[in-house]
Backbone as numpy.savetxt, mean C-alpha at the origin, in Angstrom:
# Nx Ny Nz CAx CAy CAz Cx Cy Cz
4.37 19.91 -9.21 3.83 18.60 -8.93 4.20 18.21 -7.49
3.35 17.69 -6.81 3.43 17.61 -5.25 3.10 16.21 -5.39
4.57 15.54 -4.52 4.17 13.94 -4.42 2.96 14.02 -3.03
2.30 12.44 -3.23 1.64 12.10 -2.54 1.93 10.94 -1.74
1.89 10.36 -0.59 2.22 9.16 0.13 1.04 9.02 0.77
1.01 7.49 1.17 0.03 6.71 1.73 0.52 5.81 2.92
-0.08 5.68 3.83 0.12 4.75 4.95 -1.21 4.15 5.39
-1.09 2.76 4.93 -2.15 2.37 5.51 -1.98 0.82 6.07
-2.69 0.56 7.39 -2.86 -0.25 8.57 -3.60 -1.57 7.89
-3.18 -2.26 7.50 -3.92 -4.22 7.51 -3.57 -4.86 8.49
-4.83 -5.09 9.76 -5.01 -6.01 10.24 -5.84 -7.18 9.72
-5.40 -8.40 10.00 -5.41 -9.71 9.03 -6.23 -10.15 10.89
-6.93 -11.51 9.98 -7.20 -12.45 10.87 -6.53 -13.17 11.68
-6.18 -13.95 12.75 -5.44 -14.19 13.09 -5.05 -15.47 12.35
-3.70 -15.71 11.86 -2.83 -16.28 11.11 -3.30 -16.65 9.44
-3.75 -15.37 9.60 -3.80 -14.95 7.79 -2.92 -13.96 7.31
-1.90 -13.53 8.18 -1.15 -12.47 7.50 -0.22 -12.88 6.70
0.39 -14.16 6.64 1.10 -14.39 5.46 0.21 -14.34 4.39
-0.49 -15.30 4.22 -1.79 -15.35 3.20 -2.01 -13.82 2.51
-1.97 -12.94 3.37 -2.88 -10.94 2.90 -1.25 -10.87 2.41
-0.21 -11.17 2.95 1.36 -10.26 2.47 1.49 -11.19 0.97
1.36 -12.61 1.00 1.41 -12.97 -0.34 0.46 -12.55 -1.64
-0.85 -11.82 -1.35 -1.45 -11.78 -2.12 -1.42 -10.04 -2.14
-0.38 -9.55 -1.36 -0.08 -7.84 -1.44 1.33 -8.01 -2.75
1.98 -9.16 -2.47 3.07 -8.97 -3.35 2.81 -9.32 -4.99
1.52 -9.83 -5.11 0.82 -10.29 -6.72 0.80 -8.68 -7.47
0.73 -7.72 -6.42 0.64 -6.19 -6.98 1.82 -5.52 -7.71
3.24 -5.96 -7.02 4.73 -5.82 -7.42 4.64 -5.70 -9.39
4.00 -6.53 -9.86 4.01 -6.65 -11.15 3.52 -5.53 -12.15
2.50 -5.38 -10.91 1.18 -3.71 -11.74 2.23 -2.61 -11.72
2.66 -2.46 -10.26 3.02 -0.79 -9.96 4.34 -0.91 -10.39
5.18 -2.11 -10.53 6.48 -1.35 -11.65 5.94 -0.97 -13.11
5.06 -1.02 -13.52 4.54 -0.71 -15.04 4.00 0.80 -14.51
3.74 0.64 -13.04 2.97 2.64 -13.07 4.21 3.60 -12.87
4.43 4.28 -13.71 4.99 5.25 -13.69 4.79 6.31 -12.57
3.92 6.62 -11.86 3.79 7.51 -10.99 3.96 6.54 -10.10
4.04 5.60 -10.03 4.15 5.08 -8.30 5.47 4.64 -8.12
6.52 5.54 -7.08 7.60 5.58 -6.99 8.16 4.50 -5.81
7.35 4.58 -4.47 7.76 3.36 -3.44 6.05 2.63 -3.57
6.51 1.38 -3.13 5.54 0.71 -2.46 5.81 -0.36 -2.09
5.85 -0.44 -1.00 6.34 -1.42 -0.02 5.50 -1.88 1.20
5.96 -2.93 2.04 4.93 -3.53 3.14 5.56 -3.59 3.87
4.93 -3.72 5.46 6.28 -3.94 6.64 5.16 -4.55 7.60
6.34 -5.32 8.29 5.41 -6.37 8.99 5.44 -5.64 10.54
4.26 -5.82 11.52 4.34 -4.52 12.47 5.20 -5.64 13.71
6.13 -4.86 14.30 6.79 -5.49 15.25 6.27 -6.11 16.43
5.15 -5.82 16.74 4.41 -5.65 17.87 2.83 -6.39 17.56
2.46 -7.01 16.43 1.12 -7.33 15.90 1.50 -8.26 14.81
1.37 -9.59 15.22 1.72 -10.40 14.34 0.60 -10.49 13.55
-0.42 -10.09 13.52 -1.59 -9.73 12.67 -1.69 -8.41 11.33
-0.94 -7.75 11.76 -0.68 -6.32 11.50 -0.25 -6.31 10.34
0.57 -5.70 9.18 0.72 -5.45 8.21 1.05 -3.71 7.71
1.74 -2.82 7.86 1.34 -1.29 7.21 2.10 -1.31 5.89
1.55 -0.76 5.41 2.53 -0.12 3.87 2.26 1.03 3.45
3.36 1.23 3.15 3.85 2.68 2.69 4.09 3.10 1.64
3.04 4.28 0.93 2.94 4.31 -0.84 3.27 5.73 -0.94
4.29 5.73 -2.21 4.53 7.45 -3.02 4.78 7.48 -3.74
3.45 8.23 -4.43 3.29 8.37 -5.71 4.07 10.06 -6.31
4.30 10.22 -7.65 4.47 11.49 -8.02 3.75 12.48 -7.53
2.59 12.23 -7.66 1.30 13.13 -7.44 -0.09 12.39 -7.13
-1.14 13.32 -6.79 -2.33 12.92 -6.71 -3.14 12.25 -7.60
-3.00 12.20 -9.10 -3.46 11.68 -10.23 -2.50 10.28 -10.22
-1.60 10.08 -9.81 -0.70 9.00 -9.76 -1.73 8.01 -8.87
-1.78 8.16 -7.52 -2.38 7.53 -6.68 -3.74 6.87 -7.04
-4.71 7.96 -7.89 -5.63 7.70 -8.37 -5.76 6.50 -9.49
-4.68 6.80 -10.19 -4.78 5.78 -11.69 -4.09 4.38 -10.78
-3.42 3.99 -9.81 -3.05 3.51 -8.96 -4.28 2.35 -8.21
-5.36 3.12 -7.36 -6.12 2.64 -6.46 -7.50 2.64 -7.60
-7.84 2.86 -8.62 -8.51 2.56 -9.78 -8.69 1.13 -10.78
-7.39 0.69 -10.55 -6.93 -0.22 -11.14 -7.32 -0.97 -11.38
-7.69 -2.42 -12.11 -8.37 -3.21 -12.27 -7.88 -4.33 -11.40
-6.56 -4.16 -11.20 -5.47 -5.57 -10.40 -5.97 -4.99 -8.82
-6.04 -3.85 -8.54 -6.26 -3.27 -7.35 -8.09 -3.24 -6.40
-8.41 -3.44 -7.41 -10.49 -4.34 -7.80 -9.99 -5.59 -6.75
-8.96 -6.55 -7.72 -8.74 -7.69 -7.90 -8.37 -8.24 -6.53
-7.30 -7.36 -6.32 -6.77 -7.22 -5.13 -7.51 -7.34 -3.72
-8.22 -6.70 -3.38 -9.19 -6.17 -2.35 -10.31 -7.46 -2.55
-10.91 -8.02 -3.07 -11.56 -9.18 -3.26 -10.70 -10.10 -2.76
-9.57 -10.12 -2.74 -9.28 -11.62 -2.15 -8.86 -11.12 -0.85
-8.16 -9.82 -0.45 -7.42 -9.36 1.07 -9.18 -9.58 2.00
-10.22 -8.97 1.47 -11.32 -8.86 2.16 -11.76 -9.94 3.17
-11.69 -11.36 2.75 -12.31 -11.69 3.76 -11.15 -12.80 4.38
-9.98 -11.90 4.39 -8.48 -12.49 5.15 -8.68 -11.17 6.43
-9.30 -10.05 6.42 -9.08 -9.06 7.27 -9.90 -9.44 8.21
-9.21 -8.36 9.43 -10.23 -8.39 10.42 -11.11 -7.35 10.67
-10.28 -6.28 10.04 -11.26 -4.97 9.68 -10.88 -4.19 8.49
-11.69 -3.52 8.50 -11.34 -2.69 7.58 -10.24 -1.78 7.50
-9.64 -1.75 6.21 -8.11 -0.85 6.33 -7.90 0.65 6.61
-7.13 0.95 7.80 -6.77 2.19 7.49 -5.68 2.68 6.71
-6.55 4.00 6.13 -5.33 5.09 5.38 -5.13 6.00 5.49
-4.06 6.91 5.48 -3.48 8.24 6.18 -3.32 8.64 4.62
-3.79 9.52 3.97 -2.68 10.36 3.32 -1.92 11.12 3.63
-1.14 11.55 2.80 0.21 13.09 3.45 0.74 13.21 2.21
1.90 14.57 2.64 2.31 14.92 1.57 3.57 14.83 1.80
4.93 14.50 1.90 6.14 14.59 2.08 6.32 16.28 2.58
7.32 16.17 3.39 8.23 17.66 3.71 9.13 18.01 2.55
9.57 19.09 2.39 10.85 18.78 1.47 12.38 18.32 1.99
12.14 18.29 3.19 13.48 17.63 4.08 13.18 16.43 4.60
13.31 15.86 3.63 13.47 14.25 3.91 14.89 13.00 3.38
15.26 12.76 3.67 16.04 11.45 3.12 15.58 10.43 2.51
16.40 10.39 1.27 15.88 9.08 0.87 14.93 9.12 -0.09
13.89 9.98 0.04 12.63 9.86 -0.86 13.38 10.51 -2.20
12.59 9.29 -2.97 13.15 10.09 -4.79 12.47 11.46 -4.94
12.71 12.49 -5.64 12.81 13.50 -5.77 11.99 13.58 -7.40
């Protein structure tokens, strides 16, 4: 089983990013019930008070899926949508096996 991680870029309107981070944290409730989704977290960009990235890792690829499927994650994206200024980027990857920190 090969974990999967996600990084992806929310730029918000300008002074809607609290507004997109409060309605990123309504998700906290779903993904402790998902079993495959091990981090997920948000970080505010140092440099872009607009900005937003977060960083997701799941067990695996079927994790991510039952994850971004979701009905809360539907839910989700309907209200971030018209707080953005564009559309989100996402990176997938796969972890190294020399890393720190990441659960195992």
């Amino acid at each position: 089983m090969t974990q999967t991680s996600l990084f992806v870029k929310m730029v918000f309107q300008p002074g809607k990013r609290d507004e997109g981070v409060a309605a990123l944290e309504t998700m906290l409730p779903t993904v402790e019930s998902e079993g495959g989704t091990l981090i997920y977290s948000f970080h505010l960009d140092a440099g872009d008070e607009n900005t937003v990235w977060i960083f997701e890792l799941y067990s695996d690829s079927e994790a991510l899926g039952i994850h971004g499927g979701s009905e809360a994650m539907g839910a989700l994206f309907g209200v971030l949508t018209p707080l953005m200024a564009e559309p989100p980027m996402m990176v997938m990857a796969t972890p190294t096996a020399n890393a720190k920190g990441l659960p195992r």
